[in-house]
N, C-alpha and C positions, 0 to 999 in steps of 0.2 A: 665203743665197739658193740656191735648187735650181740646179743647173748646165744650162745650155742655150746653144744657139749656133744662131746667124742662119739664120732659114728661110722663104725667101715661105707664107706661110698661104692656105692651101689654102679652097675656097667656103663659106663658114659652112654648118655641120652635118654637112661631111664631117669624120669624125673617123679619124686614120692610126694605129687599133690596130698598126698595126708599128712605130710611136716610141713607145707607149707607157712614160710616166715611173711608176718604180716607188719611194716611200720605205717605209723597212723601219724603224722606230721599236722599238725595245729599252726596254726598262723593266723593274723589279721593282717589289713590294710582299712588306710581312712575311708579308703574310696568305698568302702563299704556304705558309709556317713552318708550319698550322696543319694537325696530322696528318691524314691522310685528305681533303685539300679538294682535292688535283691529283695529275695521273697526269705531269706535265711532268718527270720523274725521281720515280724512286723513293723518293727519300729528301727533306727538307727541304734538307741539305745541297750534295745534286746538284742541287735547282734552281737555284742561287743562280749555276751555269753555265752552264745552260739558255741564257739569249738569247745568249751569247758561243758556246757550241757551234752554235746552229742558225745564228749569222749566218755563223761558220766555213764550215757545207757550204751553206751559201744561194752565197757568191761563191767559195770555191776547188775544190765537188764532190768524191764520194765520194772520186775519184783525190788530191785535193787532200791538203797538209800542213796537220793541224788542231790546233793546239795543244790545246786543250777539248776533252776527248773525249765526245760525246754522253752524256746522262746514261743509265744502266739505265731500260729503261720497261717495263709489265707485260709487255706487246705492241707489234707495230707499230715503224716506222719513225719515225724526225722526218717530218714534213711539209714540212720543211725541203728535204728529197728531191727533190719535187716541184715545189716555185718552184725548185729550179736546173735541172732536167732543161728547163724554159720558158724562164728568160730566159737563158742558154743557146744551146740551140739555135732560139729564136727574134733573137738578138743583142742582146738586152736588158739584160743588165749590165751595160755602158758607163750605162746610164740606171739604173743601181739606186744612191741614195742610202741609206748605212746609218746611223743616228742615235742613239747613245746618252743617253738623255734621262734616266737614273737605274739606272745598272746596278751589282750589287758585284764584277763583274769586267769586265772591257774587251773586247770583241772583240779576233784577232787579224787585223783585216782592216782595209784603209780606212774610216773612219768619221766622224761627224762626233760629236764627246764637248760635250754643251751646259755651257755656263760658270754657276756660282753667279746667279739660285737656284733656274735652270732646271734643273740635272744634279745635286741634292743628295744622291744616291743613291736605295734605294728609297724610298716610300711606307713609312707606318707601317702596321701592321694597320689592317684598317677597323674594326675590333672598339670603339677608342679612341676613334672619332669627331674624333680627328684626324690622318688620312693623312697630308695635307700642307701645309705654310703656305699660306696665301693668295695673297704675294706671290710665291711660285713655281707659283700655278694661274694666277694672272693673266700673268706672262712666259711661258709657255709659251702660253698660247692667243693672246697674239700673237704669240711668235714663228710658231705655226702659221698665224696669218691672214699674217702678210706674207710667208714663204714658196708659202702658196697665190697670193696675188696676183701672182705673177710668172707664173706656169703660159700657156701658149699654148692659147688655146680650142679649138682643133680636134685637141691633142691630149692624150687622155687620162690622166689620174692615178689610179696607182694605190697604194692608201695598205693597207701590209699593218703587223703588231703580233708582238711576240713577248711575253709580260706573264705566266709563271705565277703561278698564282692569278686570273688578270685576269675570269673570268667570274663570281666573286665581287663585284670591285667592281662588275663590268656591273650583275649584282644590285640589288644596295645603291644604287647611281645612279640606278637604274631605278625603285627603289622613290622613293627623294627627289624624285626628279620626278615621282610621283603614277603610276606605269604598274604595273599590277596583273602583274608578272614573276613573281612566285613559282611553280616550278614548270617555267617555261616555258625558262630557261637552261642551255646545253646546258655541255660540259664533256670535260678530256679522258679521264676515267674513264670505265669501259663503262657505269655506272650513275652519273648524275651523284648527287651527294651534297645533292639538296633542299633536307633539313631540316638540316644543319650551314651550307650558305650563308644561307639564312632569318633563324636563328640571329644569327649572325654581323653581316647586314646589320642586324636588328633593333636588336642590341646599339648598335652605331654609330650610328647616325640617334638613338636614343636617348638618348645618350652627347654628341650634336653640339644636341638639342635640335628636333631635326628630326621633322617630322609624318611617318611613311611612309605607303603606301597602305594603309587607305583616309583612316587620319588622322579629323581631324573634318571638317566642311562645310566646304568652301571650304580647307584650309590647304593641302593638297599644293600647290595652286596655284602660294601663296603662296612657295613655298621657292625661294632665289634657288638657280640653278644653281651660279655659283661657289661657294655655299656647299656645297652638297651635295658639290662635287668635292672640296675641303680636306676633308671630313669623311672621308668614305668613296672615296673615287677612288682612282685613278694616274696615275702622270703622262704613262701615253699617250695616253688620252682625250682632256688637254685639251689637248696637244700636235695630234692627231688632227682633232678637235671645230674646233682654227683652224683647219689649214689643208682642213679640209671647207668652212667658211665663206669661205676666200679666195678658193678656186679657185674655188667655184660663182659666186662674184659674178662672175670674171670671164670666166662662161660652160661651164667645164671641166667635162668630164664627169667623175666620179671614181667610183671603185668602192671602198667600204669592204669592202674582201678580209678576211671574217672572218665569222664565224658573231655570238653574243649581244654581245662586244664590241665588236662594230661599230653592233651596235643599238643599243648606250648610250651611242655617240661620235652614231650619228644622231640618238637624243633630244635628247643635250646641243646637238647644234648646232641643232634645230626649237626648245628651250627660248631659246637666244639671239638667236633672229631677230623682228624684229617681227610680229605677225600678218599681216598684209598682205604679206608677202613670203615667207612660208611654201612657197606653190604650189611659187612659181620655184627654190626650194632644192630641194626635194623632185624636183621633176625633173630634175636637174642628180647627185642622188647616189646611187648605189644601194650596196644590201647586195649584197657577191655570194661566194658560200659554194660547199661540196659540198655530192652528192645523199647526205652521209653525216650532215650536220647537221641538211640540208632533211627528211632522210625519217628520223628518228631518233626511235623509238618513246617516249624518257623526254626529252624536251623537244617544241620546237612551236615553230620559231624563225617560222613562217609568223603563228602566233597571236601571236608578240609582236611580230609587225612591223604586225600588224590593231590590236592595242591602241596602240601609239605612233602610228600614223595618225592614230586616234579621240581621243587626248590632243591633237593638235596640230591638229587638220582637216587632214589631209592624204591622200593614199593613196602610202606608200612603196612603192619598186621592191625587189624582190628577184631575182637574180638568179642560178640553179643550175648549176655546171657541169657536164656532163657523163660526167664520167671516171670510171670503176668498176675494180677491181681483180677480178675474180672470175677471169676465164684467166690471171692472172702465176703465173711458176711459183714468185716470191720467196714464201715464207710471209709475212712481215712486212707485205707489201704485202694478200697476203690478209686480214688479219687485221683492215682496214680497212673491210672486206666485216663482220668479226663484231662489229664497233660497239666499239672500239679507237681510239685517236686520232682520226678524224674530221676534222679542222681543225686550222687555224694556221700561222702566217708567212707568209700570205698564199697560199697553194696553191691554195683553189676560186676567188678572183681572178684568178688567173696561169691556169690553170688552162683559165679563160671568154675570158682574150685569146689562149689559145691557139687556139680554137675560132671566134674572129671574127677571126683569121689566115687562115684557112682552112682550119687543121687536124682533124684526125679524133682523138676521144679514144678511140679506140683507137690512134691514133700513138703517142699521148701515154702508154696505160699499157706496152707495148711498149718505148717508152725509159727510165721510169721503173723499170721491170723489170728491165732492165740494166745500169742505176745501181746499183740495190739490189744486183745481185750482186756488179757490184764492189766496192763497200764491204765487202760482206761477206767478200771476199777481200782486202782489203787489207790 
């Protein structure tokens, strides 16, 4: 259960972005492994620290003792940076649940590590078309619905990911549920790698038996979602995917903090709802990302949120934060500005409740700027 404590609820619709609840879901997949597919470290090897490093400077900050040392990146900063410089100095770590759902190293911070066959480590390549068992796609998307179901309607959740390789599965998912993505998934290389996730996801769906888009008549349809996540997923989707579905039933506004993975957690949860209740989901969850993924010349996360609409009858929310790096004197942060990491660990999420706080994203690069140099002097 998400951690909360007793509070009169405030007029239905007022929602107190200043208690916003933040989970931070850690995961891998092999497909990470796969030369050239992620900029999340430079090496295959440094990714495999990745989510233990960024959950490190998420709750203890640059100042902070981090056992995992961030991994080498081409360019650019973790974005990791940026959710702590918000919850933070907005007081929001008290509220930041951290979740290990399949990682091959541990964070060094409070967390919560899920038990067999929900934490079996990573995901397999999606290459194989079988990621993951079944019976650990199924635990996991309830433990996320009954976790959502606990949530206070008035106020908000926000659901961030740390998953290298994970815009790959979005892919691949994307495609199994019939949503024409190719092309459209952004990533954190300068130039996302298209035709090797394409590739990749094709191979899987293939491999699982699976129709992808465009398929024949009628099959994409047909493809059950829990199938498609065993085949080609990770397990923060479906970890994600529940408790997107818990919370909204019970009113909760939630922000899917993430660029194209968050798209494939909002598929997966419009593919599991009945028609008829579709509407009420959909405005209950938004994507909410940067103006670096939003406006990002070698994807179009706007077009894949129009095509996953059109798939489901729905009109999904997308949501842009504000914050730009172009006056910081940190180069790293600059470099965010030259289409460089972009996204992840929930930062244009955080990012947006810092801004319906009341705050100014110029406050925000400003602090973020100062963070940066301290690390860099650390």
């Amino acid at each position: 259960m998400i951690p909360s404590e007793p509070r009169p609820e405030p007029p239905a619709g007022i929602e107190d972005w200043a208690r916003t609840r933040s989970l931070l879901l850690l995961a891998a997949t092999e497909t990470a492994a796969v030369p050239g597919i992620s900029a999340a470290g430079a090496t295959p090897a440094a990714r495999r620290r990745t989510a233990a490093a960024d959950a490190e400077l998420v709750v203890r900050g640059p100042a902070g003792s981090r056992p995992h040392a961030l991994p080498p990146l081409p360019a650019g900063v973790s974005p990791a940076l940026i959710s702590h410089v918000v919850l933070r100095e907005l007081g929001l770590l008290e509220h930041l649940l951290v979740v290990d759902a399949g990682c091959p190293i541990a964070p060094a911070v409070p967390h919560l590590r899920l038990p067999c066959p929900e934490g079996q480590g990573p995901a397999r390549c999606l290459s194989s078309g079988a990621a993951m068992a079944p019976v650990r796609v199924r635990a996991l998307l309830e433990r996320g619905r009954r976790w959502g179901a606990t949530s206070e309607p008035a106020r908000p959740l926000l659901v961030a990911e740390c998953v290298p390789g994970g815009t790959t599965t979005a892919l691949a998912v994307l495609r199994g549920l019939g949503v024409a993505a190719d092309g459209l998934v952004s990533g954190s290389l300068r130039t996302s790698a298209h035709g090797l996730k394409s590739g990749l996801a094709a191979r899987g769906l293939a491999a699982a038996g699976l129709a992808p888009w465009p398929g024949r008549a009628g099959t994409a349809a047909s493809n059950d979602p829990l199938a498609v996540l065993a085949a080609v997923g990770d397990p923060m989707q479906a970890l994600a995917a529940g408790v997107a579905l818990g919370a909204a039933g019970q009113g909760v506004t939630v922000l899917l903090a993430g660029g194209s993975q968050m798209a494939a957690v909002l598929a997966l949860a419009l593919a599991l709802t009945p028609p008829g209740e579709r509407q009420r989901l959909a405005a209950r969850l938004s994507v909410a990302t940067t103006a670096w993924v939003a406006e990002e010349p070698d994807s179009d996360l706007p077009l894949l949120l129009q095509r996953i609409g059109l798939r489901w009858g729905v009109e999904p929310r997308l949501q842009v934060a504000r914050l730009r790096f172009h006056g910081c004197s940190a180069a790293p942060l600059r470099d965010y500005e030259r289409g460089f990491v972009k996204e992840g660990v929930g930062a244009g999420g955080l990012a947006l409740v810092w801004e319906r706080c009341g705050r100014s994203p110029d406050a925000l690069a400003r602090a973020c700027d100062l963070a940066c140099r301290q690390m860099a002097g650390a």
